[in-house]
PyMOL commands that place a pseudoatom at each C-alpha (Angstrom):
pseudoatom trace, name=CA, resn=UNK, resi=1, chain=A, elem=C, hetatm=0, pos=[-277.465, -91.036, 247.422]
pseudoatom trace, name=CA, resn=UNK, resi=2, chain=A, elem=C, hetatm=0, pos=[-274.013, -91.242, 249.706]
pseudoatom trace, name=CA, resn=UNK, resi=3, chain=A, elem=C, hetatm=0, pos=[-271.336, -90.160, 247.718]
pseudoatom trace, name=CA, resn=UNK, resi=4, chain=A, elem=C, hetatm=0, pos=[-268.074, -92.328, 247.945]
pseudoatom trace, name=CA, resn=UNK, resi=5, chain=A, elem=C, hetatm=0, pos=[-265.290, -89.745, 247.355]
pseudoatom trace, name=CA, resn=UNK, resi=6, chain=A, elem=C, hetatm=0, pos=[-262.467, -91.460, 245.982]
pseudoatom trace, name=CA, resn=UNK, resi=7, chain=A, elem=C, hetatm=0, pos=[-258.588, -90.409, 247.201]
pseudoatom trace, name=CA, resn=UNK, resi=8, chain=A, elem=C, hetatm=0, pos=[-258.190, -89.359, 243.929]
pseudoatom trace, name=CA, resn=UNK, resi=9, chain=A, elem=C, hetatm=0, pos=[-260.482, -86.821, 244.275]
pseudoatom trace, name=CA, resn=UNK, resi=10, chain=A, elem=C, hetatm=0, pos=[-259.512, -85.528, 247.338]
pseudoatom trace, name=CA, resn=UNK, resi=11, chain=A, elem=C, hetatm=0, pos=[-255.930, -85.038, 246.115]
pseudoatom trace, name=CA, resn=UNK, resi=12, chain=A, elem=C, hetatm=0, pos=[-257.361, -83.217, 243.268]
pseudoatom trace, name=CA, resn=UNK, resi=13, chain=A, elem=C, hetatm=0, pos=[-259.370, -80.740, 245.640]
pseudoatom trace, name=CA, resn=UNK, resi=14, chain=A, elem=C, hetatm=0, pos=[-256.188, -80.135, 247.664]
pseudoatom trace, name=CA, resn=UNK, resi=15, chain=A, elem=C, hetatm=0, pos=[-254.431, -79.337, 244.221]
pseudoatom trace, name=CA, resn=UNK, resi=16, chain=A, elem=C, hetatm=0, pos=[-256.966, -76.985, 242.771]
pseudoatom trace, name=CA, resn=UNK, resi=17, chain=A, elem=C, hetatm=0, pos=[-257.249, -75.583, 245.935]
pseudoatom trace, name=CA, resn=UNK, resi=18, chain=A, elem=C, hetatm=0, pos=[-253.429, -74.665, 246.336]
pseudoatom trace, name=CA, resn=UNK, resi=19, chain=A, elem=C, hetatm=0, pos=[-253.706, -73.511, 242.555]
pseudoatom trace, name=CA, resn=UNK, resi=20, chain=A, elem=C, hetatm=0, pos=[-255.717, -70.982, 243.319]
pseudoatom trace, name=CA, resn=UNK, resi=21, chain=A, elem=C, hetatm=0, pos=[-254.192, -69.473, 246.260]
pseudoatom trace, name=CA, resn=UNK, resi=22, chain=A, elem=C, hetatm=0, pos=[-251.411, -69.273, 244.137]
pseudoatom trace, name=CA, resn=UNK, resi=23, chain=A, elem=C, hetatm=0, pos=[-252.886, -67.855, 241.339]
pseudoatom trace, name=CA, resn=UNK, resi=24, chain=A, elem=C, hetatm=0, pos=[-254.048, -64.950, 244.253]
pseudoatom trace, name=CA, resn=UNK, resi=25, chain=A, elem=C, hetatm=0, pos=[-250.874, -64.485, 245.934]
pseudoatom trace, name=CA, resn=UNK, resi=26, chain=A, elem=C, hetatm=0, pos=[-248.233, -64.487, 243.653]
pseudoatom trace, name=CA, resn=UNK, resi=27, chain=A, elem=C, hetatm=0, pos=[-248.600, -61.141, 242.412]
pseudoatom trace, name=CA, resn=UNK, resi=28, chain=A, elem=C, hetatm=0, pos=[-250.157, -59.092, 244.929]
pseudoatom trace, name=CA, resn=UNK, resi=29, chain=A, elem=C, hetatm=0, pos=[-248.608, -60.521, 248.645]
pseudoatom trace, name=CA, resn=UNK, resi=30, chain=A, elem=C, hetatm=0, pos=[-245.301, -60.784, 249.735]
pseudoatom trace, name=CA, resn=UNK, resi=31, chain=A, elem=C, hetatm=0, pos=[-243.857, -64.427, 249.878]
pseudoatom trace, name=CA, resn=UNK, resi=32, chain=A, elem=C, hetatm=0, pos=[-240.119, -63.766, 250.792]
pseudoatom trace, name=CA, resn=UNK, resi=33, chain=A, elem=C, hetatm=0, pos=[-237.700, -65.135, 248.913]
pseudoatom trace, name=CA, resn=UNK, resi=34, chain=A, elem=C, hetatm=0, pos=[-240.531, -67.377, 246.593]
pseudoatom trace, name=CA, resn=UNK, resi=35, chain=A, elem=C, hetatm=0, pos=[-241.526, -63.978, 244.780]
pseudoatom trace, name=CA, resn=UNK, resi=36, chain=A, elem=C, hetatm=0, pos=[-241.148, -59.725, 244.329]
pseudoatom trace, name=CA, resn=UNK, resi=37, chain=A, elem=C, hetatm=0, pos=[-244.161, -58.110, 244.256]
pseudoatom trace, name=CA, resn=UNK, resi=38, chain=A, elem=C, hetatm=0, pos=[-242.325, -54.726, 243.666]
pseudoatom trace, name=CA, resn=UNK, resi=39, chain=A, elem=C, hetatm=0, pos=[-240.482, -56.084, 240.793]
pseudoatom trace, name=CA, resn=UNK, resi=40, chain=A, elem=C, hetatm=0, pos=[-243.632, -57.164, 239.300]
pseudoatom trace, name=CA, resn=UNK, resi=41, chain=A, elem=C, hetatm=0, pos=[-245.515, -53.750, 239.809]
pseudoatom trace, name=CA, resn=UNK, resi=42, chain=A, elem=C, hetatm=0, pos=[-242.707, -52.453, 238.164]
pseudoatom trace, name=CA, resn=UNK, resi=43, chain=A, elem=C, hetatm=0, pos=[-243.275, -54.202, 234.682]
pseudoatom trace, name=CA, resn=UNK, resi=44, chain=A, elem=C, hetatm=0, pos=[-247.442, -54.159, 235.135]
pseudoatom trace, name=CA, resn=UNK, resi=45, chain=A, elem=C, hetatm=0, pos=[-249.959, -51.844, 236.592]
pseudoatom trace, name=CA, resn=UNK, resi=46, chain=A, elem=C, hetatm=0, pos=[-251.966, -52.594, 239.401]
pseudoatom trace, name=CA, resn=UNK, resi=47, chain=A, elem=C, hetatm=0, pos=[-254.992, -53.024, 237.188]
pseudoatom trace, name=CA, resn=UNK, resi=48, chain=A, elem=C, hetatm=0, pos=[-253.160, -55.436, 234.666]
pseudoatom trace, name=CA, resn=UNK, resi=49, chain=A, elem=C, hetatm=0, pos=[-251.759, -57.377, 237.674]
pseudoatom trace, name=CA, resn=UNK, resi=50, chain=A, elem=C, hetatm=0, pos=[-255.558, -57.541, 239.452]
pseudoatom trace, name=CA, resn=UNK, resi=51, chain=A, elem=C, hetatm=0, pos=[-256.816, -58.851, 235.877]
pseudoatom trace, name=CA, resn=UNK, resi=52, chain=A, elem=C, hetatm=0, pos=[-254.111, -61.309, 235.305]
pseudoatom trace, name=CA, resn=UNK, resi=53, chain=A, elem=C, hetatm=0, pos=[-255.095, -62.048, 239.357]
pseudoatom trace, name=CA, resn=UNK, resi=54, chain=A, elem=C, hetatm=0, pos=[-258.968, -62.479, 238.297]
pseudoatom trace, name=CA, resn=UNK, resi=55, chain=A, elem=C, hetatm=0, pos=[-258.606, -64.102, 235.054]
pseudoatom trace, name=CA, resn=UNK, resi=56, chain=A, elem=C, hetatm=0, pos=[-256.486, -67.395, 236.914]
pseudoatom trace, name=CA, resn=UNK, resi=57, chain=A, elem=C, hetatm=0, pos=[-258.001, -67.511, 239.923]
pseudoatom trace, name=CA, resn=UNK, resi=58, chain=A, elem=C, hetatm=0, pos=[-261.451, -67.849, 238.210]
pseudoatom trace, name=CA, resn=UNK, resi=59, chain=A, elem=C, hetatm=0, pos=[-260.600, -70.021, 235.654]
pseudoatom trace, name=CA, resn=UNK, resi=60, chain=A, elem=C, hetatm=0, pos=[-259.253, -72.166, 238.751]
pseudoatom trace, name=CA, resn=UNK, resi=61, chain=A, elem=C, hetatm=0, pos=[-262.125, -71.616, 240.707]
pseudoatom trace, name=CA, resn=UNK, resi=62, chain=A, elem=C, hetatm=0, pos=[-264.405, -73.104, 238.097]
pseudoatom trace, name=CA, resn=UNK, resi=63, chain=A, elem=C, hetatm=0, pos=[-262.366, -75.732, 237.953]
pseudoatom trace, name=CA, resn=UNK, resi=64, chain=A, elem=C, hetatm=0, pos=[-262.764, -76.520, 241.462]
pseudoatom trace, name=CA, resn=UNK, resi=65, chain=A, elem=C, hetatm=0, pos=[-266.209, -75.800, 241.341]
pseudoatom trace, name=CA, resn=UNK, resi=66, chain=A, elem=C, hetatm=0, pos=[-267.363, -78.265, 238.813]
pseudoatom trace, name=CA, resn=UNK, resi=67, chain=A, elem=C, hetatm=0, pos=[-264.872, -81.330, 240.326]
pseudoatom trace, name=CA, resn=UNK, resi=68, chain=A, elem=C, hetatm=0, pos=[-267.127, -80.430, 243.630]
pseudoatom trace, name=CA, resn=UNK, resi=69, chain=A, elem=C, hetatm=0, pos=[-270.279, -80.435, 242.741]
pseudoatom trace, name=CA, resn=UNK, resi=70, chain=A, elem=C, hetatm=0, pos=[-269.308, -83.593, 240.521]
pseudoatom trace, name=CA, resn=UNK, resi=71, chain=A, elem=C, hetatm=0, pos=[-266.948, -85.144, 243.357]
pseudoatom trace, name=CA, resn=UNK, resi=72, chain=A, elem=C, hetatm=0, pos=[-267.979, -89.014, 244.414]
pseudoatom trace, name=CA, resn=UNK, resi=73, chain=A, elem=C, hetatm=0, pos=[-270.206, -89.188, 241.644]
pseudoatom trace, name=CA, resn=UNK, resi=74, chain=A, elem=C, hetatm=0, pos=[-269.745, -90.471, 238.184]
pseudoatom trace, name=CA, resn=UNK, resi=75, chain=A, elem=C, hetatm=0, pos=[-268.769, -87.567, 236.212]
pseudoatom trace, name=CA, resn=UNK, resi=76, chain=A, elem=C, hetatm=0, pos=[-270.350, -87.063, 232.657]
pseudoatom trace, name=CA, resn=UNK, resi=77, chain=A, elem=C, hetatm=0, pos=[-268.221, -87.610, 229.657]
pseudoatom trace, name=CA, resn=UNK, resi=78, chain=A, elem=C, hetatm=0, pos=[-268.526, -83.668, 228.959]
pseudoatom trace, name=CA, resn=UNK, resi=79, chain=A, elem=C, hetatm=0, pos=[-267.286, -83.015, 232.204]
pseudoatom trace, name=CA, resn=UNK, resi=80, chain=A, elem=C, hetatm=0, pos=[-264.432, -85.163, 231.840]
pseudoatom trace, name=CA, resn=UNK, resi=81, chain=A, elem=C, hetatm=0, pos=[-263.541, -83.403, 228.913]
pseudoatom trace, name=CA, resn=UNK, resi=82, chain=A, elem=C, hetatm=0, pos=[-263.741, -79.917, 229.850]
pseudoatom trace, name=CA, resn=UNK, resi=83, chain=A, elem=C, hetatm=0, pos=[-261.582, -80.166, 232.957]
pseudoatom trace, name=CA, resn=UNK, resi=84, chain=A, elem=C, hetatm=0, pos=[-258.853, -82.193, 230.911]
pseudoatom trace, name=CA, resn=UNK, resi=85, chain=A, elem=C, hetatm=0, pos=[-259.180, -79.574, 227.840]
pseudoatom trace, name=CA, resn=UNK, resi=86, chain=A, elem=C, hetatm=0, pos=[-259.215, -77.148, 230.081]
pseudoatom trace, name=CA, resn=UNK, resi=87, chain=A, elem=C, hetatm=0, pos=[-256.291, -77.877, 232.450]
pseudoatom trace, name=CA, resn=UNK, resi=88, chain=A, elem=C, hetatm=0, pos=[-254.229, -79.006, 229.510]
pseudoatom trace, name=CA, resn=UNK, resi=89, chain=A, elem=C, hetatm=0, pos=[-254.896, -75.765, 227.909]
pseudoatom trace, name=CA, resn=UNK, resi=90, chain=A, elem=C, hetatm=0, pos=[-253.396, -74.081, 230.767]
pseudoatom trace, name=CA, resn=UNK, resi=91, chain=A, elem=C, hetatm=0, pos=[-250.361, -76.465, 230.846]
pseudoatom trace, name=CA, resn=UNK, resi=92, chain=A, elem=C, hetatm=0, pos=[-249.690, -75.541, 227.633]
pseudoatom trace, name=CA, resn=UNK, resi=93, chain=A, elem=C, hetatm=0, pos=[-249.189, -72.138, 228.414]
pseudoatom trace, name=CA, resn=UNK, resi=94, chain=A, elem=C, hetatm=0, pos=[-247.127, -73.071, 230.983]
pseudoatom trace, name=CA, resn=UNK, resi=95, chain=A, elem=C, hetatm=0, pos=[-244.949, -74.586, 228.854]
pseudoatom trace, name=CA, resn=UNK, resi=96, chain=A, elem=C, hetatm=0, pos=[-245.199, -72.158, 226.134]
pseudoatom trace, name=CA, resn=UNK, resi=97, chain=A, elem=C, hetatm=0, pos=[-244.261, -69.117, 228.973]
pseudoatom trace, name=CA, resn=UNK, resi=98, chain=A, elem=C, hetatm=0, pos=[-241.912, -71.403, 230.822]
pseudoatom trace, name=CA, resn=UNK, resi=99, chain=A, elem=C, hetatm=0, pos=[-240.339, -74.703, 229.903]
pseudoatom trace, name=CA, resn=UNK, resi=100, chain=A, elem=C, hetatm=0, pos=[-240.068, -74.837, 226.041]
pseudoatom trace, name=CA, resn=UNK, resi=101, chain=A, elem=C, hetatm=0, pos=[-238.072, -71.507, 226.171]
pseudoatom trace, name=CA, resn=UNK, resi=102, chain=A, elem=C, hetatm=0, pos=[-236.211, -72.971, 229.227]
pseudoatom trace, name=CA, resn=UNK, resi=103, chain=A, elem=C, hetatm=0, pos=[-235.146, -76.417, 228.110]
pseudoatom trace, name=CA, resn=UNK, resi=104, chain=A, elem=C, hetatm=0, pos=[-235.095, -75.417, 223.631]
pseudoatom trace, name=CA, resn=UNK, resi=105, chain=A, elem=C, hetatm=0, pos=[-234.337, -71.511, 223.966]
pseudoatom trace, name=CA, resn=UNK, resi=106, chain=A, elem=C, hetatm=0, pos=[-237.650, -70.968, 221.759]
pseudoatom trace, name=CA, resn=UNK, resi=107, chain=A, elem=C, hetatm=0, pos=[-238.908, -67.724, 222.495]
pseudoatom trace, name=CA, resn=UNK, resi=108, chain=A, elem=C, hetatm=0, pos=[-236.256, -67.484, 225.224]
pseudoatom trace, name=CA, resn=UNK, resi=109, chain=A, elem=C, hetatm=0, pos=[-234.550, -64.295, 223.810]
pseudoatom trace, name=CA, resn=UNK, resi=110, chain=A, elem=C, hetatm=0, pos=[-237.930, -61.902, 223.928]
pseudoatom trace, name=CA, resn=UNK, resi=111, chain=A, elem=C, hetatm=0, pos=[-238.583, -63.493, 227.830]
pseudoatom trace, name=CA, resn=UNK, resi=112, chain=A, elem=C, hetatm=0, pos=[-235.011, -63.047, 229.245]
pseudoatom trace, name=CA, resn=UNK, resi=113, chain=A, elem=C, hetatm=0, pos=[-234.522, -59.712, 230.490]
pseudoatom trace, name=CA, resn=UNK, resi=114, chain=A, elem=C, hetatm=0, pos=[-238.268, -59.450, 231.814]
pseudoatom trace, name=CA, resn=UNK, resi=115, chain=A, elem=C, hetatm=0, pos=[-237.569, -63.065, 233.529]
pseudoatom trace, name=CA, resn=UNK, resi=116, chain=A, elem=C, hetatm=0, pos=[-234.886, -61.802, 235.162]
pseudoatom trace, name=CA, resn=UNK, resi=117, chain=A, elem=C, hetatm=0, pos=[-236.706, -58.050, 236.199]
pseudoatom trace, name=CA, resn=UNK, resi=118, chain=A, elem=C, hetatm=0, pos=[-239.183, -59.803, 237.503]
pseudoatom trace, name=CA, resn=UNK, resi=119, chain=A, elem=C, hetatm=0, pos=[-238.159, -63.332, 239.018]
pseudoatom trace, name=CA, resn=UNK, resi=120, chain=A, elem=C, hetatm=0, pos=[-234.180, -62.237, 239.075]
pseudoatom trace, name=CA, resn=UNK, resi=121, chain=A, elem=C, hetatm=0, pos=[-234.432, -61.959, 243.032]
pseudoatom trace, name=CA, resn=UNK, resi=122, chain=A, elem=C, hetatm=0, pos=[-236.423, -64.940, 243.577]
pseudoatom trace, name=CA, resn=UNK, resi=123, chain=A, elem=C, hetatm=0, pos=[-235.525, -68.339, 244.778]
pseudoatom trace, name=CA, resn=UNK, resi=124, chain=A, elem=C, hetatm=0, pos=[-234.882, -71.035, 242.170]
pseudoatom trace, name=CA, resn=UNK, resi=125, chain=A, elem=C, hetatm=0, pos=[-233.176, -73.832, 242.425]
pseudoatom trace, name=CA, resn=UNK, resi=126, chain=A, elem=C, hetatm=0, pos=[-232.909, -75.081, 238.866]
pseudoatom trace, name=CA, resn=UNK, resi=127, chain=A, elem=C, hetatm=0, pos=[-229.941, -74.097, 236.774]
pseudoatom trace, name=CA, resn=UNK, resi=128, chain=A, elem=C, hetatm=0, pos=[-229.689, -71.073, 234.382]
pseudoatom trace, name=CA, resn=UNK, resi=129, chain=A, elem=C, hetatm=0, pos=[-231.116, -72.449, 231.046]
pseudoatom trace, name=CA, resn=UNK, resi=130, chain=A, elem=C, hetatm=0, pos=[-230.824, -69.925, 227.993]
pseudoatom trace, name=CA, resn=UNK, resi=131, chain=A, elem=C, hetatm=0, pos=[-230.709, -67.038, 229.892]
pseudoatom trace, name=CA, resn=UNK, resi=132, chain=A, elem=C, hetatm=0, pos=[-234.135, -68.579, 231.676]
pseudoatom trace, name=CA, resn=UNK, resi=133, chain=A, elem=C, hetatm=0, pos=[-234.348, -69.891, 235.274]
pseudoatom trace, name=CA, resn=UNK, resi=134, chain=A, elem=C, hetatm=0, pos=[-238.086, -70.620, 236.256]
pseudoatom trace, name=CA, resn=UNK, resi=135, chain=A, elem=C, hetatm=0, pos=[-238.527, -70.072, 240.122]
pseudoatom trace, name=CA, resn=UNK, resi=136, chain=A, elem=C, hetatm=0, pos=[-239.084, -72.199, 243.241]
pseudoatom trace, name=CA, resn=UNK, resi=137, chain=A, elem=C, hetatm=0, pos=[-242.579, -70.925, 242.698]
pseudoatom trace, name=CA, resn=UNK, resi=138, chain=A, elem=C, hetatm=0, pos=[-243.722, -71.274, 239.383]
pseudoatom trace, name=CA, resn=UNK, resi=139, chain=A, elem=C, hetatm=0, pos=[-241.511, -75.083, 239.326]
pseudoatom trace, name=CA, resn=UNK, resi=140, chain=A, elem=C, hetatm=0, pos=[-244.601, -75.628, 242.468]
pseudoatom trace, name=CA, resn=UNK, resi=141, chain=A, elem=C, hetatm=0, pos=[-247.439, -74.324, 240.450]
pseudoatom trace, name=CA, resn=UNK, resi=142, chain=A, elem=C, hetatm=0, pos=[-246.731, -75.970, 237.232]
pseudoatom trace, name=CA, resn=UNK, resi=143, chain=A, elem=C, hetatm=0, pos=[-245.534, -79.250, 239.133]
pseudoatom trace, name=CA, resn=UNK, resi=144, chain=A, elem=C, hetatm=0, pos=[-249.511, -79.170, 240.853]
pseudoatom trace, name=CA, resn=UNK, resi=145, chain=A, elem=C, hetatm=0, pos=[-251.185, -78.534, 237.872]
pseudoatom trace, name=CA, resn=UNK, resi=146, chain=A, elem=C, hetatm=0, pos=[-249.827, -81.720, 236.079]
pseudoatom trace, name=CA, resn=UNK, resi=147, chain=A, elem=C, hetatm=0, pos=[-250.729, -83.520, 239.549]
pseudoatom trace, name=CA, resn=UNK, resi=148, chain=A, elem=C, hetatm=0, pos=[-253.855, -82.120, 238.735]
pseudoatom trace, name=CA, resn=UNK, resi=149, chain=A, elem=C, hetatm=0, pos=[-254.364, -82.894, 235.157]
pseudoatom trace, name=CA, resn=UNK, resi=150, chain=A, elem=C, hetatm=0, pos=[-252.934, -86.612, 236.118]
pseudoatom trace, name=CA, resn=UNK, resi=151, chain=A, elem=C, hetatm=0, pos=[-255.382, -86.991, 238.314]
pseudoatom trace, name=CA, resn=UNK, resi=152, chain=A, elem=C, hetatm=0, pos=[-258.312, -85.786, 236.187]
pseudoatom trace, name=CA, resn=UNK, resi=153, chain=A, elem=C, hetatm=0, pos=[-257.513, -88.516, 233.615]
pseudoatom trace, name=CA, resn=UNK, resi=154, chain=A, elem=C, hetatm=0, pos=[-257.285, -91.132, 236.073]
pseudoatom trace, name=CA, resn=UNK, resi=155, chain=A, elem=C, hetatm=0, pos=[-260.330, -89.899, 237.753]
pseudoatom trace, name=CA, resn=UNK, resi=156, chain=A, elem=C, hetatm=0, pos=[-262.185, -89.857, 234.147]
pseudoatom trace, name=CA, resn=UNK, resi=157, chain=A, elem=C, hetatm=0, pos=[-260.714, -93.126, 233.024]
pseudoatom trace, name=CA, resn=UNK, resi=158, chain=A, elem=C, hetatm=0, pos=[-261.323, -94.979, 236.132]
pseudoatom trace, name=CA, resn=UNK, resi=159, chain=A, elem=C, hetatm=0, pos=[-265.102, -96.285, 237.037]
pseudoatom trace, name=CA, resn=UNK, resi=160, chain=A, elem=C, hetatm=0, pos=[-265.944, -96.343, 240.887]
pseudoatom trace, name=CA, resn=UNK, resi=161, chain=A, elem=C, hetatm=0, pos=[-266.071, -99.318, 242.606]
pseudoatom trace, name=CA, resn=UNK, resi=162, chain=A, elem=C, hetatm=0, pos=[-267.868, -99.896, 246.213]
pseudoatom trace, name=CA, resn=UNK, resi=163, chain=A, elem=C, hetatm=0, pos=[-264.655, -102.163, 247.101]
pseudoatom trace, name=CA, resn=UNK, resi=164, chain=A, elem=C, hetatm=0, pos=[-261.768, -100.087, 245.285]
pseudoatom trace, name=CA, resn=UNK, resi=165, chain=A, elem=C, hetatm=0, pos=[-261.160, -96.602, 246.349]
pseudoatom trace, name=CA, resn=UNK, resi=166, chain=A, elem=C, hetatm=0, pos=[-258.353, -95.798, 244.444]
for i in range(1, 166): cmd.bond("trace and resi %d" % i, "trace and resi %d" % (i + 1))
show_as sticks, trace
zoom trace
């Protein structure tokens, strides 16, 4: 059976796939100005930072994984769910880490002075928001992985159709 991979899918692939070389890279290899790998050894270990490393990169890579074996086919409704749940889940975290203390100051305080240890010399471009300025970096990976989760629902509320390709 010829698969008829839809655009949305393909964008997809390209964002999981960028995910995941950020969630390698950020910590461990030099990126100029978009992160500091020393200021991050600093506040973990190596072997913290290489299970942080593991932990994201495989959750991404099963990610990937199922949308590829899946991709151009109809995908089954628990399919559908688990890479929605399971993106959203790490959205939320995102937010919970990142934006909600940025934009509300919740949980700002405790993040502040590690924030700035650890991002402090990195480029951003935002504004300082209590205390909080998420980098160029982490505004890229969180801006892909609602790409991503966008494009899971549509892909999971949208049927395929030979003549629309959406």
């Amino acid at each position: 059976m010829k698969r008829e991979i839809r655009t949305a899918e393909k964008l997809l692939v390209l964002g999981l796939s960028l995910i995941l070389i950020f969630m390698i890279v950020q910590d461990l290899v030099p990126l100029g100005p978009l992160n500091d790998v020393d200021a991050i050894s600093v506040d973990r270990s190596f072997n913290e930072i290489l299970t942080v490393t593991l932990i994201g990169a495989v959750q991404i890579l099963i990610l990937l994984s199922i949308v590829l074996i899946f991709i151009g086919k109809r995908y089954p409704i628990w399919i559908r769910l688990w890479l929605i749940i399971h993106q959203s889940f790490i959205f939320v975290g995102a937010l919970l880490d990142w934006w909600i203390p940025y934009f509300f100051g919740y949980g700002a305080e405790e993040r502040v002075d590690r924030y700035q240890q650890m991002f402090g010399d990195t480029h951003s471009f935002l504004p300082e928001i209590n205390g909080i300025v998420p980098n160029t970096l982490h505004v890229i990976f969180h801006s892909l992985l609602l790409l991503c989760m966008l494009l899971t629902i549509y892909i999971s509320f949208t049927t395929k159709n030979k003549n629309h390709l959406a």
